[in-house]
C-alpha positions in Angstrom: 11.6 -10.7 17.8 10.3 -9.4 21.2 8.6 -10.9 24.4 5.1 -9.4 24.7 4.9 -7.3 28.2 2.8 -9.0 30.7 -0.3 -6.8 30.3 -0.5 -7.2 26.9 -0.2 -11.4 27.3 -3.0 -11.0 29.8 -4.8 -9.0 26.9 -4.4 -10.7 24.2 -5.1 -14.1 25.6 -8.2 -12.7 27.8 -11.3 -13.8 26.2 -13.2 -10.5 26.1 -10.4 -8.5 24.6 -11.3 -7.4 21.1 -8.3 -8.6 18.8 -8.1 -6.9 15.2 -5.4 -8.0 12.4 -4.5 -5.4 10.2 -3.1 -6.9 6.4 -2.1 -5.4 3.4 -2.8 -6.8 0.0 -1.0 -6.5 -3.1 -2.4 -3.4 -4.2 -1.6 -1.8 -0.6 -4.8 -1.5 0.7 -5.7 -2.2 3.9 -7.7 -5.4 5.7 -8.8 -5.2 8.8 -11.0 -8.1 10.7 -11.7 -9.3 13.9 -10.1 -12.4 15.0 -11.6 -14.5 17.7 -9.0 -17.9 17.3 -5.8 -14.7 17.7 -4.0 -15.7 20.9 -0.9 -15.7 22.5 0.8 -19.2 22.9 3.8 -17.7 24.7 5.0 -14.3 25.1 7.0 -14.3 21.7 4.8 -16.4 19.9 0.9 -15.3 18.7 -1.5 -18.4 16.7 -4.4 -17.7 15.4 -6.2 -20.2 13.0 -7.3 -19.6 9.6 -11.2 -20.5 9.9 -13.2 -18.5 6.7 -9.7 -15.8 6.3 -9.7 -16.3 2.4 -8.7 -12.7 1.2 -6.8 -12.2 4.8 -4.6 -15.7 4.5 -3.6 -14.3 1.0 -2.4 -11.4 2.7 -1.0 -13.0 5.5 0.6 -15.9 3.0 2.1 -12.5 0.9 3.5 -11.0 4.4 5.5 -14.2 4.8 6.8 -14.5 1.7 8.1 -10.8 1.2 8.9 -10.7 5.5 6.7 -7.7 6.1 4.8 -6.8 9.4 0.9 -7.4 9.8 -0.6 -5.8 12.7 -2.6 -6.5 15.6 -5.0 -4.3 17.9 -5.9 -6.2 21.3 -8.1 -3.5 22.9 -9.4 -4.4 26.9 -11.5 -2.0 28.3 -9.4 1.7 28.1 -6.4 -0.3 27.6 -5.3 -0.3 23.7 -2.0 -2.6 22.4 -0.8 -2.9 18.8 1.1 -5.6 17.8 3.5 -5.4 15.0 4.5 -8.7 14.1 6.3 -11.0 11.0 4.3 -14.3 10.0 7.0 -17.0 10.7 4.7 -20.3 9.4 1.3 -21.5 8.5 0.8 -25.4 9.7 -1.8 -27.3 9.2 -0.5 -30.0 11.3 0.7 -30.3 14.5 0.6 -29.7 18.7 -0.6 -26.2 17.8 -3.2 -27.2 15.0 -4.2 -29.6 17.1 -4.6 -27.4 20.1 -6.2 -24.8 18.3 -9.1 -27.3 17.0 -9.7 -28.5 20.0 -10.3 -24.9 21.5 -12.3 -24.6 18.2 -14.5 -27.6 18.7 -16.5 -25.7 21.5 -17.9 -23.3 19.1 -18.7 -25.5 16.4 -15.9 -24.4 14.6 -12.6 -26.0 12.9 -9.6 -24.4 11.5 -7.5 -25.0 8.3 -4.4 -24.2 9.6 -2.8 -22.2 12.5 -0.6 -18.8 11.4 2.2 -18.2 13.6 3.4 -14.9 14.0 6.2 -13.6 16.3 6.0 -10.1 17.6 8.4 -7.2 16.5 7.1 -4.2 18.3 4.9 -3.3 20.8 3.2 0.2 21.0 0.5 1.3 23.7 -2.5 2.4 22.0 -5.0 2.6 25.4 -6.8 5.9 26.2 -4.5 7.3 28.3 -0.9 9.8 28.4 1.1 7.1 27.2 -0.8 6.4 24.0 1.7 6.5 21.3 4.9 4.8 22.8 6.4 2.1 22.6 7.0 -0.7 24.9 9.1 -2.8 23.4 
C-alpha cells in the first residue's frame, strides 16, 4: 500500500475531476465506467459506493477474492493520474456507509455498500513530459 501524493488527493476528491474504474471480468475483458461516489477518504484509503455497479461489483467482488489490482483514472483538467489499487472490503454498514449515504442523499441517490480499496501504485497520466512515470 502507498499514500496518494497530494495532487492526486486534491484530484481525486475534487468534485469536477472525472474518475474512471477500470475492472476486469472473468473472461479478461475490460470494464470501464465513470464513478461519481469514487473518493479519497485518506491518502491510503479510496471509497466509492456501489449505487447501480451490478456487472462492475462482480468484478470488483472477483478482484478481492483472487487480490488483483482494479484501476482508477482521476483526470483534472491537463492533469491525468492512474490509480492502481487492491479492493481490501465491501461494507454495507458502518461510519463510512454511513458517510457515503449521507453525501448520497443530496442527489437523490443511496448506496448498497461502500468498496474500499487501498492504492498500490501511482503513475502520471496528465498531458505533459512526465506522462508515463510513476510517482509512487
Amino acid at each position: 500500500m502507498v499514500a496518494l501524493p497530494d495532487e492526486v488527493f486534491r484530484a481525486i476528491n475534487d468534485p469536477k475531476s472525472a474518475r474512471v474504474l477500470g475492472t476486469k471480468d472473468e473472461d479478461g475483458a475490460i470494464h470501464l465506467i465513470q464513478v461519481g461516489s469514487l473518493k479519497a477518504a485518506d491518502p491510503e484509503l479510496i471509497v466509492l459506493g456501489a449505487i447501480l455497479m451490478k456487472h462492475t461489483s462482480k468484478n470488483l467482488d472477483a478482484a478481492k477474492a483472487d487480490g488483483s489490482c482494479v484501476s482508477v483514472l482521476v483526470t483534472s483538467g491537463m492533469d491525468s493520474y492512474e490509480i492502481k489499487a487492491k479492493v481490501m472490503d465491501y461494507v454495507t454498514s458502518g461510519p463510512a456507509f454511513e458517510q457515503m449515504n449521507a453525501a448520497l442523499k443530496a442527489m437523490g441517490l443511496q448506496a448498497r455498500g461502500v468498496y474500499m480499496l487501498h492504492p498500490e501504485e501511482v503513475w502520471n497520466q496528465g498531458a505533459t513530459y512526465d506522462a508515463g512515470k510513476k510517482m509512487v
